[in-house]
OpenMM code with the backbone's topology and positions (N, CA, C; nanometers):
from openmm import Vec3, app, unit

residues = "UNK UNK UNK UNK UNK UNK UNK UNK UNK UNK UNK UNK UNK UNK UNK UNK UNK UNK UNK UNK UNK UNK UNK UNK UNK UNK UNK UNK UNK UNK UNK UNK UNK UNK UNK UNK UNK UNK UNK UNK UNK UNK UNK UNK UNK UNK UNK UNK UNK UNK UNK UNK UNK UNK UNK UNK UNK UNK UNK UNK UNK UNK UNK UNK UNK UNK UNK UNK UNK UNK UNK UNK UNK UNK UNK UNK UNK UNK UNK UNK UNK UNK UNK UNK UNK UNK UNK UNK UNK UNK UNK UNK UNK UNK UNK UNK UNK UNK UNK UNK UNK UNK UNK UNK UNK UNK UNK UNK UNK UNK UNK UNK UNK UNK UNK UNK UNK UNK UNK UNK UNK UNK UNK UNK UNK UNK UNK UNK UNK UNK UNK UNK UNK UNK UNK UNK UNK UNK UNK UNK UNK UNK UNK UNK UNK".split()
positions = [
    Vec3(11.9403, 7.9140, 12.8589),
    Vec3(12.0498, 7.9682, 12.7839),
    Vec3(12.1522, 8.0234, 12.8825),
    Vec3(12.2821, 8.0098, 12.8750),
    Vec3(12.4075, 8.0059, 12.9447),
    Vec3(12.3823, 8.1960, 12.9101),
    Vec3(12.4309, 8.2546, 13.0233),
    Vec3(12.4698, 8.4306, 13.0551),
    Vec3(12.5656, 8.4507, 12.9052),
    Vec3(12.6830, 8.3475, 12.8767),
    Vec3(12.7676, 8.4138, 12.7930),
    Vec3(12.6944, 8.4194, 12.6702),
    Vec3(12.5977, 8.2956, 12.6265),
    Vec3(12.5651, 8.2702, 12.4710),
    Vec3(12.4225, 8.4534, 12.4963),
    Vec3(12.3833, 8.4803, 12.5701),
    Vec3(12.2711, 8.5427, 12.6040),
    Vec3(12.3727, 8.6959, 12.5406),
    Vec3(12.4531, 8.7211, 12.5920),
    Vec3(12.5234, 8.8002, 12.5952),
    Vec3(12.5554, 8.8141, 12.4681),
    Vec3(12.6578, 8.7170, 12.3781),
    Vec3(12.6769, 8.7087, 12.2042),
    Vec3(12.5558, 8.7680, 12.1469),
    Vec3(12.4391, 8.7064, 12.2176),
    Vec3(12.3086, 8.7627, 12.1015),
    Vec3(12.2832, 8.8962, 12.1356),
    Vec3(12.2378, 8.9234, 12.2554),
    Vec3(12.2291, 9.0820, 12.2479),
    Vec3(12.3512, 9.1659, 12.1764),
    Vec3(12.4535, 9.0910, 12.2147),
    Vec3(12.5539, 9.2062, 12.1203),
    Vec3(12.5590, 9.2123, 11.9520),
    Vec3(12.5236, 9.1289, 11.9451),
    Vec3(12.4773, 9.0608, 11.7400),
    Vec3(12.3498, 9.1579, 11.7740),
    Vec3(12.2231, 9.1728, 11.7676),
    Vec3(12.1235, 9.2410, 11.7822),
    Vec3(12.1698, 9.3422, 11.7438),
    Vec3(12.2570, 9.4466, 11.8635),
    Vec3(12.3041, 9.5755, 11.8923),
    Vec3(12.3863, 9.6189, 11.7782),
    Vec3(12.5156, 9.5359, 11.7604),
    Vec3(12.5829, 9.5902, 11.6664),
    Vec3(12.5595, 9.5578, 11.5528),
    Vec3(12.4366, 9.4853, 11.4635),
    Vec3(12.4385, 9.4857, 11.3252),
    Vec3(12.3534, 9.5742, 11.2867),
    Vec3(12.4094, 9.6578, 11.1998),
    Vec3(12.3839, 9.7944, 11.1533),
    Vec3(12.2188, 9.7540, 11.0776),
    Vec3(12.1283, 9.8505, 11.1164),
    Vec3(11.9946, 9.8217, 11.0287),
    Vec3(12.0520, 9.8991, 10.8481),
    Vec3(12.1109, 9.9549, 10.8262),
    Vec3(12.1571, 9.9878, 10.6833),
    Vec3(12.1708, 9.8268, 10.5719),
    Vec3(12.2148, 9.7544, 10.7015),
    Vec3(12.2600, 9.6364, 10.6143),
    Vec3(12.1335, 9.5247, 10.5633),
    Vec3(12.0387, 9.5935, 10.6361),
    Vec3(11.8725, 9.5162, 10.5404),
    Vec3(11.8177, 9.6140, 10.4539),
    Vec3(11.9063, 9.7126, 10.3984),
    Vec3(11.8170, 9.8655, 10.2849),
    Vec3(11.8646, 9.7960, 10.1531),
    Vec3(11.7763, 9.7562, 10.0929),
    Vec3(11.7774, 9.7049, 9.9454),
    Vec3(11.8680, 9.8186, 9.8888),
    Vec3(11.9443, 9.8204, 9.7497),
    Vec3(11.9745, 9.9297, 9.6461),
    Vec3(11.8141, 9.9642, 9.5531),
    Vec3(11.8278, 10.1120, 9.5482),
    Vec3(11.7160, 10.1409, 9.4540),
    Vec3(11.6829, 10.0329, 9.3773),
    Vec3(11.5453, 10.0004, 9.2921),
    Vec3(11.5171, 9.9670, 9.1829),
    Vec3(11.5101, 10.0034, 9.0785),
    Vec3(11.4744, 9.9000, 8.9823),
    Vec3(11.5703, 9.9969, 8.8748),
    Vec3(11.4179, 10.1240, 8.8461),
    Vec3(11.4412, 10.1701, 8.7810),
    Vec3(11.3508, 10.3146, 8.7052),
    Vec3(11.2702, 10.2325, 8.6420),
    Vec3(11.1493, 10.2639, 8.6126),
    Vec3(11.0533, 10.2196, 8.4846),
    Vec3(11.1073, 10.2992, 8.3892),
    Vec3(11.1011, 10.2602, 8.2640),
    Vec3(11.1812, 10.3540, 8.0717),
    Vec3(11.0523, 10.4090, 8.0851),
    Vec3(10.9229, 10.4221, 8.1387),
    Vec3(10.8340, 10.5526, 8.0489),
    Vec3(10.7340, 10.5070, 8.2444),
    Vec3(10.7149, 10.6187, 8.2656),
    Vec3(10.5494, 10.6183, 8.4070),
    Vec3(10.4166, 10.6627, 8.3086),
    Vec3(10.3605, 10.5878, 8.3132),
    Vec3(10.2117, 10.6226, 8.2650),
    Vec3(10.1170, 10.5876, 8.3779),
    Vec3(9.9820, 10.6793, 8.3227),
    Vec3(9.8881, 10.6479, 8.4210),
    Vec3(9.8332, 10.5256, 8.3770),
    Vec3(9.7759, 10.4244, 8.4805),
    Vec3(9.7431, 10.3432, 8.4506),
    Vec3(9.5533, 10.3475, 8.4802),
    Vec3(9.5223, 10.4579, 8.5826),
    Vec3(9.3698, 10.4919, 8.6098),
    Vec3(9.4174, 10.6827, 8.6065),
    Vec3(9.3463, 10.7298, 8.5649),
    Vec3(9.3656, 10.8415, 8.5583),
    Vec3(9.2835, 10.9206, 8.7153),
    Vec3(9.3822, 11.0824, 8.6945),
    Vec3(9.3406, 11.1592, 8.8223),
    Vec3(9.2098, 11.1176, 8.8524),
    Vec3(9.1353, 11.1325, 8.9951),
    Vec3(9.0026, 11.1395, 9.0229),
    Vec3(8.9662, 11.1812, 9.1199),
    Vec3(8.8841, 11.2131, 9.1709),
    Vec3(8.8551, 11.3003, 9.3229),
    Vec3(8.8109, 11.1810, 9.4167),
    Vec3(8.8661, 11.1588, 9.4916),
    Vec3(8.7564, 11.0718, 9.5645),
    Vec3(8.7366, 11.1039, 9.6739),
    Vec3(8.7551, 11.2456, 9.7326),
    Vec3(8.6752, 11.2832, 9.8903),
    Vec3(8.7028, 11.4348, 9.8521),
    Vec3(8.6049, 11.4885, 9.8681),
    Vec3(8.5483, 11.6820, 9.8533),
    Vec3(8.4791, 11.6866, 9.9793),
    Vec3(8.5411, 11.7973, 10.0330),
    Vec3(8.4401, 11.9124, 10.1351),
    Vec3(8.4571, 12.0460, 10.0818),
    Vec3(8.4174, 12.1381, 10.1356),
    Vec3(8.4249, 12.2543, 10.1532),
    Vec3(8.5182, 12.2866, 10.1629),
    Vec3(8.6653, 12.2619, 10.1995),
    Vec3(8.7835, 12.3242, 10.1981),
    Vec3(8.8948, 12.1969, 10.2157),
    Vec3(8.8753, 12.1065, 10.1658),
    Vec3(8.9636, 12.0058, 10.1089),
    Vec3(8.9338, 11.9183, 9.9992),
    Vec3(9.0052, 11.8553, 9.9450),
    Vec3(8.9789, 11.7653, 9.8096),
    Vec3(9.0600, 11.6954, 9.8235),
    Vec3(9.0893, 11.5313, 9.8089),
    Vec3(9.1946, 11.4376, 9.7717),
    Vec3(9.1655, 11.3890, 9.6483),
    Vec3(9.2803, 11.3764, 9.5998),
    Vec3(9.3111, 11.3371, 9.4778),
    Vec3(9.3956, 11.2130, 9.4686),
    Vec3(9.3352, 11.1137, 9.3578),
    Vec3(9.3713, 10.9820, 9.3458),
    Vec3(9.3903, 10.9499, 9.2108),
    Vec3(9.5198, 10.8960, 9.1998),
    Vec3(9.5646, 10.8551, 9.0438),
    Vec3(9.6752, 10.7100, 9.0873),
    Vec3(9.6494, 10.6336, 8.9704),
    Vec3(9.7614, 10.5044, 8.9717),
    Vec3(9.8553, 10.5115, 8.8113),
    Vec3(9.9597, 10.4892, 8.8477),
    Vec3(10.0849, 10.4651, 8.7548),
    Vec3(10.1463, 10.3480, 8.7735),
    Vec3(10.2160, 10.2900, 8.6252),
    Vec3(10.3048, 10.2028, 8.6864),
    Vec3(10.3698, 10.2272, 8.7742),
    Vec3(10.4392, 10.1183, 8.8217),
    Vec3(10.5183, 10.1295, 8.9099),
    Vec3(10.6579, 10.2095, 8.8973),
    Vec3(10.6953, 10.3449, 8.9452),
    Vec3(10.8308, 10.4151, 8.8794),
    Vec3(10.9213, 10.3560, 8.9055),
    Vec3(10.9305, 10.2760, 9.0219),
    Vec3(11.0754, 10.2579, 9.0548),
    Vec3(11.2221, 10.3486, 9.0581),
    Vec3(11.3534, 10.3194, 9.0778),
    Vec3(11.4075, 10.3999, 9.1521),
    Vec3(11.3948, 10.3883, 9.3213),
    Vec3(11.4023, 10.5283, 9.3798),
    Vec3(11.4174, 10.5017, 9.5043),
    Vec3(11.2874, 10.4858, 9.5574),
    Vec3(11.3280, 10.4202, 9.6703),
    Vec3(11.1491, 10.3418, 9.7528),
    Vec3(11.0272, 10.4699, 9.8113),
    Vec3(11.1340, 10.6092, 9.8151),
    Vec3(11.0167, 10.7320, 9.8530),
    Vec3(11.0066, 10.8110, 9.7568),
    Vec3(10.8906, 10.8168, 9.7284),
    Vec3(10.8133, 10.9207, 9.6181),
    Vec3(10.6972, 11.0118, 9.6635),
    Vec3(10.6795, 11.1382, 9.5959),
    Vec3(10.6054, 11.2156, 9.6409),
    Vec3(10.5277, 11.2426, 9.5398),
    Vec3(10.3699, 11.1997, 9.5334),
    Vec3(10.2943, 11.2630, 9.4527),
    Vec3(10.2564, 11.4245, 9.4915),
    Vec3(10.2363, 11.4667, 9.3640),
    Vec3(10.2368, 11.6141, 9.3674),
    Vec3(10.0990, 11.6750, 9.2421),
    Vec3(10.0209, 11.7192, 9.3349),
    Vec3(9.9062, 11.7802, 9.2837),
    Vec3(9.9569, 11.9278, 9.2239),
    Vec3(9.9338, 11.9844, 9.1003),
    Vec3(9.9587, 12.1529, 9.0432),
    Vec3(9.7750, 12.1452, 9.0443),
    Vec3(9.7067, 12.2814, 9.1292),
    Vec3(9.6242, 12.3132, 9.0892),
    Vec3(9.5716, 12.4960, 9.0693),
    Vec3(9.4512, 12.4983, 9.0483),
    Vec3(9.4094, 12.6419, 9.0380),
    Vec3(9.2825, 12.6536, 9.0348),
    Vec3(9.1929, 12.8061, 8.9973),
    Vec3(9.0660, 12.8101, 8.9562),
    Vec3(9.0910, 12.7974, 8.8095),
    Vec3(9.1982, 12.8839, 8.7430),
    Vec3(9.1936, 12.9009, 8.6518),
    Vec3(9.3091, 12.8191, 8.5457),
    Vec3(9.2777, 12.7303, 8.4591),
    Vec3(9.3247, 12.6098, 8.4142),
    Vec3(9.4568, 12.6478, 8.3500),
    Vec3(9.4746, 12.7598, 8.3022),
    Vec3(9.6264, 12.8000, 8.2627),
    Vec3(9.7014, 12.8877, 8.3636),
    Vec3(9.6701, 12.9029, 8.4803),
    Vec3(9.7615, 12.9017, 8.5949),
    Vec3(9.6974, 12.8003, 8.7125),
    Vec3(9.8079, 12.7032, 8.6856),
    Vec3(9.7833, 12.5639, 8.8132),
    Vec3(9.8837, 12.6466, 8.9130),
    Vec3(9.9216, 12.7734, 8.9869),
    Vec3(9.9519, 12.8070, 9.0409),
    Vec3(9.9720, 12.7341, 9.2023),
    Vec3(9.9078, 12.6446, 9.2486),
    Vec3(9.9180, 12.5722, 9.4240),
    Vec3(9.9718, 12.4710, 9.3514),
    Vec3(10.0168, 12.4067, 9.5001),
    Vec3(10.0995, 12.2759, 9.4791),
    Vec3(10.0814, 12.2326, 9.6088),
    Vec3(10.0162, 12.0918, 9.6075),
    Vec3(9.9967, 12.0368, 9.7004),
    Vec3(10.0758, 11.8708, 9.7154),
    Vec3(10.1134, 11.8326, 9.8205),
    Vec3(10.2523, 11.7168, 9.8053),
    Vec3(10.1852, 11.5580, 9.9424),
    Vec3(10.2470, 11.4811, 9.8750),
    Vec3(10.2200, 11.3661, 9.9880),
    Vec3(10.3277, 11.2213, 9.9359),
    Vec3(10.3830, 11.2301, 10.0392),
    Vec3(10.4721, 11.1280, 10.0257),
    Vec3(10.4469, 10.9796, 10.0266),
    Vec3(10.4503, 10.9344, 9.9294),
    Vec3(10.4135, 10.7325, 9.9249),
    Vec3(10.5434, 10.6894, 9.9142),
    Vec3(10.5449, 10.5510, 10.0338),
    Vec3(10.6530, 10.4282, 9.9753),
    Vec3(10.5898, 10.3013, 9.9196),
    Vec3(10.7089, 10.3265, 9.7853),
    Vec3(10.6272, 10.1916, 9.6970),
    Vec3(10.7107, 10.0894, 9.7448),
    Vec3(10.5968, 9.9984, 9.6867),
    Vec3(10.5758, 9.8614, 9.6862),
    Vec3(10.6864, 9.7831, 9.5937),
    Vec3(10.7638, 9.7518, 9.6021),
    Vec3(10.8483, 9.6861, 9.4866),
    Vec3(10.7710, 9.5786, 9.4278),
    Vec3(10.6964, 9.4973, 9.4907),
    Vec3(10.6634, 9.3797, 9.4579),
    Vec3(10.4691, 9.3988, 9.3754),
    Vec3(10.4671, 9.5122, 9.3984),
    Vec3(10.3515, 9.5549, 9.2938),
    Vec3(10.3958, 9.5888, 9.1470),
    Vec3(10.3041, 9.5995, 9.0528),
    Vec3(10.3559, 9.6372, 8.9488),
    Vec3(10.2649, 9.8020, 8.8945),
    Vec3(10.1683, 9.8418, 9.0307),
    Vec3(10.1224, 9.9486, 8.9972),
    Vec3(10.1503, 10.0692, 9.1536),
    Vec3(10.1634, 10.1883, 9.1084),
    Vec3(10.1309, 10.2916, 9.2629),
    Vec3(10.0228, 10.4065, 9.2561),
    Vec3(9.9402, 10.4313, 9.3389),
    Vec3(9.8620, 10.4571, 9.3742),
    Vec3(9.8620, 10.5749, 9.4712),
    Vec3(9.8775, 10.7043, 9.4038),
    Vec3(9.8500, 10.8127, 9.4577),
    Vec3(9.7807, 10.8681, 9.5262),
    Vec3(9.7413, 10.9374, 9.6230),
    Vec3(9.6531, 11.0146, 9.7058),
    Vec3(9.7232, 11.1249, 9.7624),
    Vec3(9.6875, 11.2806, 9.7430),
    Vec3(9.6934, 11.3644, 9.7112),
    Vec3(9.6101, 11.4292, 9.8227),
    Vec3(9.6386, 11.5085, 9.9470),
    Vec3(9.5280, 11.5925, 10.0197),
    Vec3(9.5700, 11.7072, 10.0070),
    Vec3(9.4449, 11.7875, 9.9810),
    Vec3(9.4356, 11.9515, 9.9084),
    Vec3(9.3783, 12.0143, 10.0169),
    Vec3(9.4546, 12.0948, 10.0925),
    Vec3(9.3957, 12.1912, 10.1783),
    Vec3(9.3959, 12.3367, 10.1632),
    Vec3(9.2317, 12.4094, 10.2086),
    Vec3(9.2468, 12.5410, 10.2370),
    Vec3(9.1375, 12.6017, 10.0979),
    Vec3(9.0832, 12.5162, 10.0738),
    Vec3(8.9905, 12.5147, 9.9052),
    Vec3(8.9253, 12.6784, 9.9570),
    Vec3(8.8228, 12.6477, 9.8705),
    Vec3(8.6681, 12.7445, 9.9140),
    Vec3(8.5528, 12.6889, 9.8403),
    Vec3(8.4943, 12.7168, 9.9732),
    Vec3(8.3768, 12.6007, 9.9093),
    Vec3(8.3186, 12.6615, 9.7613),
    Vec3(8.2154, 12.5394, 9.7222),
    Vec3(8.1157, 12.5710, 9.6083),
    Vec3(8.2517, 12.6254, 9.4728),
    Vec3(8.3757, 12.5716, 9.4535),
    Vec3(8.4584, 12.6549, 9.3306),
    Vec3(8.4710, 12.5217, 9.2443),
    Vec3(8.5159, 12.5757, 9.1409),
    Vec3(8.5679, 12.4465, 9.0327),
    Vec3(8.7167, 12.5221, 9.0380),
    Vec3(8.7965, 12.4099, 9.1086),
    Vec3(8.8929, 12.3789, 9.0232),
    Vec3(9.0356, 12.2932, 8.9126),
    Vec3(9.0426, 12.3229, 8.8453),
    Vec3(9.1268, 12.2699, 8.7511),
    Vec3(9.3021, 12.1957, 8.8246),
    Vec3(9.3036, 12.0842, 8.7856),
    Vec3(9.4390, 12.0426, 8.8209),
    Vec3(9.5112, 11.9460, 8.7338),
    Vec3(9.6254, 11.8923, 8.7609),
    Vec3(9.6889, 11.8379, 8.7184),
    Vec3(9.8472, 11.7708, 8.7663),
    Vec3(9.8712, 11.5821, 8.7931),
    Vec3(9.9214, 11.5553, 8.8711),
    Vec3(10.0491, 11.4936, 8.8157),
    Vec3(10.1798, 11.4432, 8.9683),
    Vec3(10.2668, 11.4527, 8.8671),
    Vec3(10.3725, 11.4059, 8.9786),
    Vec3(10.4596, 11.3231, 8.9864),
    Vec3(10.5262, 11.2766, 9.0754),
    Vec3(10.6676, 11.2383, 9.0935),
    Vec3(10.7856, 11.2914, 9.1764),
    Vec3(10.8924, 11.3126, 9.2100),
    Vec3(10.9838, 11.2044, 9.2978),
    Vec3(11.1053, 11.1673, 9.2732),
    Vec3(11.1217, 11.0665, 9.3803),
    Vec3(11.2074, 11.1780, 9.4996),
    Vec3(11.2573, 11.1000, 9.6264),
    Vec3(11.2840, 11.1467, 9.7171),
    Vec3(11.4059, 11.2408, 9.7023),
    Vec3(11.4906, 11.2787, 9.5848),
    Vec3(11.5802, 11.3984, 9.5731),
    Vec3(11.5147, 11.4856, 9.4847),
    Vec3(11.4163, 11.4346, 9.4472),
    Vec3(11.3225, 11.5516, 9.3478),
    Vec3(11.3677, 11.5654, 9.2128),
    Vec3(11.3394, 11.4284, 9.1910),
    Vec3(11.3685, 11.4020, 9.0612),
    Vec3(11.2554, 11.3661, 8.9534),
    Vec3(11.2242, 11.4424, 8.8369),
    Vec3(11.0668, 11.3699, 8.7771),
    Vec3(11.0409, 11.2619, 8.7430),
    Vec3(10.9201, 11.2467, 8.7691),
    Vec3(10.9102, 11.0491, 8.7198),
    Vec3(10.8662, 11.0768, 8.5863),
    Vec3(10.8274, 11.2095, 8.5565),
    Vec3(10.8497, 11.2315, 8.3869),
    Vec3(10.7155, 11.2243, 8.3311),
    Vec3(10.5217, 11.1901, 8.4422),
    Vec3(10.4154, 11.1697, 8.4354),
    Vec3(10.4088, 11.2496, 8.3062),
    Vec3(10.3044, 11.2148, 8.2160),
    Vec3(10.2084, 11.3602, 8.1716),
    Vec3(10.0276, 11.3028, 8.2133),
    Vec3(10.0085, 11.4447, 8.2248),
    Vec3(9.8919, 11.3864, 8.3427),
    Vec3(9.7896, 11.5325, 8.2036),
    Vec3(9.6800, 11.4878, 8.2119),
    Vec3(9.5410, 11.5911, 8.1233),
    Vec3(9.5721, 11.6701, 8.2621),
    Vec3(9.4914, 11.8257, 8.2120),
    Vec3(9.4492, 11.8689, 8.3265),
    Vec3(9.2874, 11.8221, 8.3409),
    Vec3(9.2514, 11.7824, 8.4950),
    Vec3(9.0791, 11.7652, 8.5133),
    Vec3(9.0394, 11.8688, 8.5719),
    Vec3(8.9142, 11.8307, 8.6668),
    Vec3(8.9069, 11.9171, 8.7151),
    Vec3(8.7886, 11.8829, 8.8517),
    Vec3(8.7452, 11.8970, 8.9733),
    Vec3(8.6790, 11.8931, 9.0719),
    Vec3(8.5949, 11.9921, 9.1206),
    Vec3(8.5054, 12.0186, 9.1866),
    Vec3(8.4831, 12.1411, 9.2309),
    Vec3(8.3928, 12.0705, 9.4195),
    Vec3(8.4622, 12.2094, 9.4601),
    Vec3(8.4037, 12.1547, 9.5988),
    Vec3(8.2837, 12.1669, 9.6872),
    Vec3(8.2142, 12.1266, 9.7852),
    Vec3(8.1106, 12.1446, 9.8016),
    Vec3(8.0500, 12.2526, 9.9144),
    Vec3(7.9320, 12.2670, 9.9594),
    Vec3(7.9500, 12.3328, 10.0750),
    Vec3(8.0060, 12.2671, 10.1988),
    Vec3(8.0427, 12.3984, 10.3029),
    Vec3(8.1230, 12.3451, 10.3852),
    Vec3(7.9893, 12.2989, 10.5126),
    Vec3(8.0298, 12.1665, 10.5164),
    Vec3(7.9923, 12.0696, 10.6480),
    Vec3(7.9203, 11.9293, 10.5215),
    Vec3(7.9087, 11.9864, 10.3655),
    Vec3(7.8580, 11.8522, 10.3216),
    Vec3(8.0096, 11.7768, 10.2460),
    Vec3(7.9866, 11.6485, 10.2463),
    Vec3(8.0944, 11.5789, 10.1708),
    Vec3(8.0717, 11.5061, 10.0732),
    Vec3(8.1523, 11.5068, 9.9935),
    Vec3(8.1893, 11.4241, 9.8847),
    Vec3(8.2793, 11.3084, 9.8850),
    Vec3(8.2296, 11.1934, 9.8921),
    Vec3(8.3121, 11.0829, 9.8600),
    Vec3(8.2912, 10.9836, 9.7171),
    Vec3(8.3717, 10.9610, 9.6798),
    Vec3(8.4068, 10.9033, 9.5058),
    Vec3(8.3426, 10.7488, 9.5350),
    Vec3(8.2190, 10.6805, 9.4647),
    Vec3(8.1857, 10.5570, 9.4462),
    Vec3(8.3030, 10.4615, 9.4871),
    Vec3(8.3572, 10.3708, 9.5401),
    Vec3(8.4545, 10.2207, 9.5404),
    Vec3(8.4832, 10.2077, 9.3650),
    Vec3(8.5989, 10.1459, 9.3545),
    Vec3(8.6049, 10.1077, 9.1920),
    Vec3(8.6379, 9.9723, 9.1728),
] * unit.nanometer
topology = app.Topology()
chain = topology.addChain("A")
for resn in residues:
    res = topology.addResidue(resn, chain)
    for name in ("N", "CA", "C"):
        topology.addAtom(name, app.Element.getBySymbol(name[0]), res)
């Protein structure tokens, strides 16, 4: 390859803006439902993750699932957060949720619920469930589904 054509390409490389491969949002789903409801699938002693699937919300590509929990089921007082990018080309998303700072051996009550990247509701209604954690150094992991 000739210095000048070498030269055109690095400068094409350099100056085409990466903005110009960012899709526009998708559109919104009209209603988010769960499609598998909340579930625990890893407990210790002072953490819990939490796993739930919804359609797909659509809107913008970053979303934050958001755990409300507590001991006591009419104050979900904590809030625990984790950011997913969906999949456009799925038609479901798949939450996971890490809960830190528990105490071991407690039950508690939660309920989940998810925001896109300006913090906007995806409008979930989620039951409250509930987990309880184990002693600390044993673990809990949720069967495969």
């Amino acid at each position: 390859m000739r210095r000048s054509s070498m030269f055109l390409v690095a400068t094409f490389l350099v100056a085409a803006p990466a903005d110009a491969q960012r899709l526009p949002p998708a559109p919104r789903a009209p209603h988010v439902a769960l499609t598998q409801p909340p579930s625990l699938e890893l407990a210790s002693g002072d953490l819990a993750v939490v796993r739930w699937t919804t359609n797909n919300p659509g809107g913008l590509d970053v979303h934050v699932g958001i755990v409300r929990y507590g001991t006591d089921p009419a104050h979900l007082d904590h809030v625990a957060r984790s950011p997913i990018r969906l999949n456009r080309a799925h038609a479901e998303t798949t939450f996971r949720v890490r809960i830190t700072g528990l105490a071991p051996h407690t039950k508690y009550f939660f309920d989940v619920g998810s925001i896109d990247s300006t913090g906007r509701s995806d409008e979930l209604a989620s039951p409250t469930a509930t987990f309880t954690t184990v002693a600390l150094g044993e673990r809990y992991v949720a069967a495969a589904r």
